[in-house]
N, C-alpha and C positions, 0 to 999 in steps of 0.2 A: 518504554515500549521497545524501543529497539538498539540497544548499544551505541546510539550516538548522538549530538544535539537533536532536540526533538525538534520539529516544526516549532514555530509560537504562532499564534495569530497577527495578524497583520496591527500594527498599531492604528487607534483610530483614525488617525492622522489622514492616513493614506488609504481606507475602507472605502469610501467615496471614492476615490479614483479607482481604486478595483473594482466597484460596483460598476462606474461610467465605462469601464473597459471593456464590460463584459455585455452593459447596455451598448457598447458599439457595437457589438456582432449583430444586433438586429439588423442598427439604427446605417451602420457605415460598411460592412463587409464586403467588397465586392471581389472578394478570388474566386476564379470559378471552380466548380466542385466535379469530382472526375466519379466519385461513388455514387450510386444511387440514395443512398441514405445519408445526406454530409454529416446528420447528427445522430446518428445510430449509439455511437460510441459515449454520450452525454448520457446522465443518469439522468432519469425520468421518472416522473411517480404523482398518486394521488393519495393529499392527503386531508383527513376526517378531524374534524377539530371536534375539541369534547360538547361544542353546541350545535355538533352536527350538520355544519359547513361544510363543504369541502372545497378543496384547492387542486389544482392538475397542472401541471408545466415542468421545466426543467428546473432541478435542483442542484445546490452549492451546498457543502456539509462546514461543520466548523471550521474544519483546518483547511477549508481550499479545495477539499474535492469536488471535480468535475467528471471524470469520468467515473465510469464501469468498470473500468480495472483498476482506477485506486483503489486503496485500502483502507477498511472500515476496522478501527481497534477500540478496543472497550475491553474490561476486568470479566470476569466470571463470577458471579454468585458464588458456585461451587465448584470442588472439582473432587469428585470419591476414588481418583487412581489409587490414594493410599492404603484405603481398605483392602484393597488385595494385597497390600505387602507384609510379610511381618514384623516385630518387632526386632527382630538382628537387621534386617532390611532398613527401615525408618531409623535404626539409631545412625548406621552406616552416612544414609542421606543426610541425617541432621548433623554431626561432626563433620563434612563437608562444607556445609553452612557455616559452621560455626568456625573451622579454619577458611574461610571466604570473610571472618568478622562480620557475620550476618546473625545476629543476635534473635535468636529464637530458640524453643527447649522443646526435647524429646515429648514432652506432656501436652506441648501445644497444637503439637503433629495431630493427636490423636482428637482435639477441640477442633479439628480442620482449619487453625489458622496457619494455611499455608502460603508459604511465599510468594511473592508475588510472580515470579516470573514464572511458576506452573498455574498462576490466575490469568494469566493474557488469553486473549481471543482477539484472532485480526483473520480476515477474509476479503476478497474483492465485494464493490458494492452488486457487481451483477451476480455474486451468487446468495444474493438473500433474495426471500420472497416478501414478505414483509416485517414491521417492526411495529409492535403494540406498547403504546408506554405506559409503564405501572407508575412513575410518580416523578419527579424533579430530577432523579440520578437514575433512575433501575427503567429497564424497558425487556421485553421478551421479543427474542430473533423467532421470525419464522422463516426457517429456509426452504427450496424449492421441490423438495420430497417429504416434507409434511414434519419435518423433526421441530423442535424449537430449543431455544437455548437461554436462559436468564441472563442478564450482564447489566452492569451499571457502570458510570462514566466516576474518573477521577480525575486530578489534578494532570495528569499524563494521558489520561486517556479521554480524549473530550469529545467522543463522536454521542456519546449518549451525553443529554442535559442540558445540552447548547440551540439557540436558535437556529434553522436555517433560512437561506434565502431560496427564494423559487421564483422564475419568470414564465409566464406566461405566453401563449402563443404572440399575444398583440407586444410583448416586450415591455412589460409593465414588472416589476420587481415587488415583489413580498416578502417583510419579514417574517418571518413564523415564529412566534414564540416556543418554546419546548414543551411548557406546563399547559402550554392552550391544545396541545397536540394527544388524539386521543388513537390513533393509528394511519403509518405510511404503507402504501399499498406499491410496489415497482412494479412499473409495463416497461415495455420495449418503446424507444423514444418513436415517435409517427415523423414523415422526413417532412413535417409544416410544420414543428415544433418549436420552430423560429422562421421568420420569413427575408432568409440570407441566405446566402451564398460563403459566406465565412467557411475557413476550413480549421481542424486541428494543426496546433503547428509540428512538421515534422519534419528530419534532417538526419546529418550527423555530426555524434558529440567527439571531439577527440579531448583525450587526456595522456599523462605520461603513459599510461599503460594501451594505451590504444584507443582503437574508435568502436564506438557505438551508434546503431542506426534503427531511427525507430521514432515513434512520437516522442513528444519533448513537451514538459513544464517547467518554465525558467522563471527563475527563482521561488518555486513551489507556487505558480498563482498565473503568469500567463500560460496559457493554454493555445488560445484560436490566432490566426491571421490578425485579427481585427484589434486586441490587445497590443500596448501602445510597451516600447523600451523609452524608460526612461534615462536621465542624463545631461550633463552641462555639459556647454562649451563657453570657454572663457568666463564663468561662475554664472553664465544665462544659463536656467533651464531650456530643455529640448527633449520632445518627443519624437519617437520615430515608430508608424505603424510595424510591426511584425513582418507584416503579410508584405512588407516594400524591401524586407531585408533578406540578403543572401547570404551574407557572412558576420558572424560577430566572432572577432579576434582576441583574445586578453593579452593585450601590450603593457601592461603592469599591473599590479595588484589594483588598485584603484580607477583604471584606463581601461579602453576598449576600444579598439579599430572595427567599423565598421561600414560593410560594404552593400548597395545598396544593387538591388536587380538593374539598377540604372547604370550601373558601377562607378556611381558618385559613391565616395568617400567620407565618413565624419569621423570624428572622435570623442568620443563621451566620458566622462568620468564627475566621480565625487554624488553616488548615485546608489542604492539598493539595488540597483540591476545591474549594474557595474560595479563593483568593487566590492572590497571585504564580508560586507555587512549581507550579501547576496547568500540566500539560505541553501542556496546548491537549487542542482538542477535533477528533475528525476526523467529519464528515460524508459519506456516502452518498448518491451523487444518482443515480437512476437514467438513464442516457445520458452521465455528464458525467464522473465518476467519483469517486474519493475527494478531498476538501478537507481540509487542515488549518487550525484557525484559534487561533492564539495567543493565550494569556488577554490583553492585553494588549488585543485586540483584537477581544472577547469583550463582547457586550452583555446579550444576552436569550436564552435557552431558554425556549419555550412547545412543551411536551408533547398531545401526540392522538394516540391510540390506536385512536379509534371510526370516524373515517374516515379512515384508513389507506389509500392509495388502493395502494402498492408494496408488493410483498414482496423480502423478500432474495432475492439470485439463489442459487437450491439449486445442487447439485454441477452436474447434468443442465444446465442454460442456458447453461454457459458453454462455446461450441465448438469443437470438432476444428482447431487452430491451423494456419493456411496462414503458406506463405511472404510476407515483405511487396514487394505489387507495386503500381509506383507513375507515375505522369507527373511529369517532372521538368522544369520551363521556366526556360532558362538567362534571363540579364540581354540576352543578345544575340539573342534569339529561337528559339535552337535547341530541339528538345523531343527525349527520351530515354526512353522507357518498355521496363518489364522490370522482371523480379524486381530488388528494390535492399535494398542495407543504409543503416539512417538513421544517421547519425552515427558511423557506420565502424562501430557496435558491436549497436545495434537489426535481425535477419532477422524476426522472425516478427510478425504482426500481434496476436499478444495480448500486448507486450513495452510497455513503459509510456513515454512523453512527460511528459515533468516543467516545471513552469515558475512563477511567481510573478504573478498579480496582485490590486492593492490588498492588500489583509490576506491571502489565503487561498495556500496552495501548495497546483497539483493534480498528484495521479498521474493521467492519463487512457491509458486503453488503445487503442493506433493503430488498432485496427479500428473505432473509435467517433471520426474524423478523418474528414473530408472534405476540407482544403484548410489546406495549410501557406505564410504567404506572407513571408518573412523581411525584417526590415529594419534592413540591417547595423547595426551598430554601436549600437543600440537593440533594441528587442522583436520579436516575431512574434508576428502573428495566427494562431488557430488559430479554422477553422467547423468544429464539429462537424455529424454528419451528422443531429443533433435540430435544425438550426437555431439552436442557442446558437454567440455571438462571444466569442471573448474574446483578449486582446494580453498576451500572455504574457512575462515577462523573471527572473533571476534563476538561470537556471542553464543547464549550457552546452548544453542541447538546444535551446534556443532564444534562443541571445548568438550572439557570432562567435567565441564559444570552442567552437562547432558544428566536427565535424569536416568535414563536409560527407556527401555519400553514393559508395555503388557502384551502376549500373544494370547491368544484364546486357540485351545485346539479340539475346539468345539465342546470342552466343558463349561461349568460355572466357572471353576477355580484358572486364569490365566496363570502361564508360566513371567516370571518378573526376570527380565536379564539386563543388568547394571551395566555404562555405558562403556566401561573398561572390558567389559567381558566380549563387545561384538566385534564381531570380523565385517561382517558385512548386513543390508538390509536392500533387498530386491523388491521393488513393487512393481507389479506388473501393468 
């Protein structure tokens, strides 16, 4: 999915303590909450089992997702960008694969078995509407203006075909199986949806390349106050709530100074929260979108609760998804504007832009772009419409492993312009 280690799921081992940590938000939270909704920002939904059951509470996706602005990735059934190209077009594409030593043939283009990387589909979970499953792998997206969209889950992409967990207002935990599940319906979370005071955890992360401020999921899985860091001292395990901590320092790869609101002192190490084995941490930035940042590269968490200036985006903010429409300025001056697909594979403007730079990988959502300006065979700039720059490289939305785009100028037939050939792309 995304040019870097992927998530994996938690081992069994330690399922049960992420289950019990998340049962403490009920069970033990007590930070107080400055939003009117503390859990606005937690995914919510009701779901229809094939014996016409239903279930309602807050949901957990495979890989850990809790929120509304995580990201839900799953393969495409299909993708027909190709049809509009022709066959000097597709050969072009395919001998780029083929010097990438990605073994696929000109004939196969035309069978639609295309690569995988114009098969991805990833979106926040607050802009689906619902999700109807057709069988063990494949399920049909329905998003919040009426489109839908086919996909099925793979080895990489496990948000379709996995069980999830779902709690309950009374804080009762459910597994749901995948194949028992006959459609997910998402609301907007109700603020009794748990009967806590638990907050998201949020702060700021610093790394070599600077800091970042915004909600925080450390090591892909704690989220709330009430989620416990783990850790030894002198090879005794040791817990420390979240919601008690102010500072977490990385004093060695394996080590961890940390400092407590009390401004008591511990040291942790030889831990999945602390050291090596720690899956990175992703941050929430409000206008910019999700960062990951790898332990490795991982300096300082310093925690604030009191001035908390953002809230997670509830179900309700995130909007009625339009088609993506865009200015396209070739290398030789021509300009193209109309509905356009990005990268033969991106239609709709809540559909995600991926790229690397310094330490961090961002998912940013293209309605939250201003101005894409590529520079072959190295990076591309992305200005977001906050006024934030950033020169993005590492994966092929933004390399010349870019497929290029389609403009439609209000005919059937779109114009196809290969990704060496743009100068720029304006969405408004």
């Amino acid at each position: 999915m995304w040019g870097f280690r992927p998530i994996v799921p938690l081992p069994r081992r330690w399922h049960s303590v992420f289950m019990a940590g998340l049962l403490a938000v009920v069970l033990f939270g007590m930070v107080p909450s400055a939003c009117a909704n503390p859990f606005q920002g937690l995914i919510y939904g009701r779901i229809t089992l094939k014996d016409n059951q239903t279930r309602e509470g807050i949901l957990l996706w495979a890989n850990r997702q809790l929120f509304w602005e995580d990201i839900f990735d799953a393969q495409r059934e299909e993708n027909n960008a190709l049809d509009f190209l022709n066959s000097s077009e597709i050969k072009q594409l395919s001998d780029q694969e083929i010097k990438d030593k990605i073994e696929w043939g000109f004939m196969h283009l035309w069978e639609k078995n295309i690569p995988s990387k114009s098969q991805k589909f990833s979106c926040r979970f607050g802009d689906l509407g619902s999700i109807t499953v057709a069988d063990d792998d494949n399920a049909v997206l329905y998003f919040k203006n009426g489109s839908s969209l086919r996909v099925r889950g793979t080895d990489r992409h496990r948000d379709v075909g996995h069980r999830i967990h779902m709690i309950d207002p009374n804080g009762e935990w459910h597994k749901i199986r995948w194949d028992d599940i006959r459609r997910i319906e998402f609301k907007p979370t109700p603020a009794n949806a748990l009967n806590s005071a638990v907050k998201p955890l949020y702060g700021t992360i610093t790394t070599a390349a600077g800091e970042l401020r915004g909600f925080v999921k450390w090591d892909q899985d704690e989220t709330m106050t009430s989620f416990r860091l783990d850790g030894k001292i002198d090879d005794k395990p040791k817990r420390i709530t979240f919601g008690s901590i102010r500072k977490i320092e990385k004093i060695a790869d394996n080590t961890c100074a940390v400092t407590l609101f009390s401004e008591k002192q511990i040291v942790l190490s030889d831990n999945d929260d602390v050291g090596p084995t720690n899956h990175g941490l992703t941050v929430f930035v409000k206008g910019t979108g999700s960062m990951i940042i790898d332990w490795k590269d991982f300096k300082e968490a310093v925690f604030d609760y009191d001035q908390t200036q953002d809230e997670l985006m509830g179900y309700l903010d995130f909007k009625e998804p339009k088609v993506l429409w865009g200015r396209v300025k070739t290398r030789d001056g021509a300009i193209y504007k109309g509905k356009m697909i990005y990268d033969l594979d991106e239609q709709w403007d809540f559909e995600t832009l991926e790229g690397k730079e310094d330490d961090r990988h961002y998912s940013i959502v293209l309605r939250d772009i201003r101005l894409i300006e590529p520079h072959p065979e190295s990076f591309t700039t992305i200005l977001l419409k906050n006024g934030r720059k950033l020169n993005l490289d590492g994966h092929h939305d933004v390399t010349d492993k870019n497929w290029g785009v389609l403009v439609w100028k209000g005919s059937t037939s779109p114009k196809y312009i290969p990704w060496k050939s743009i100068q720029s792309i304006y969405l408004p």
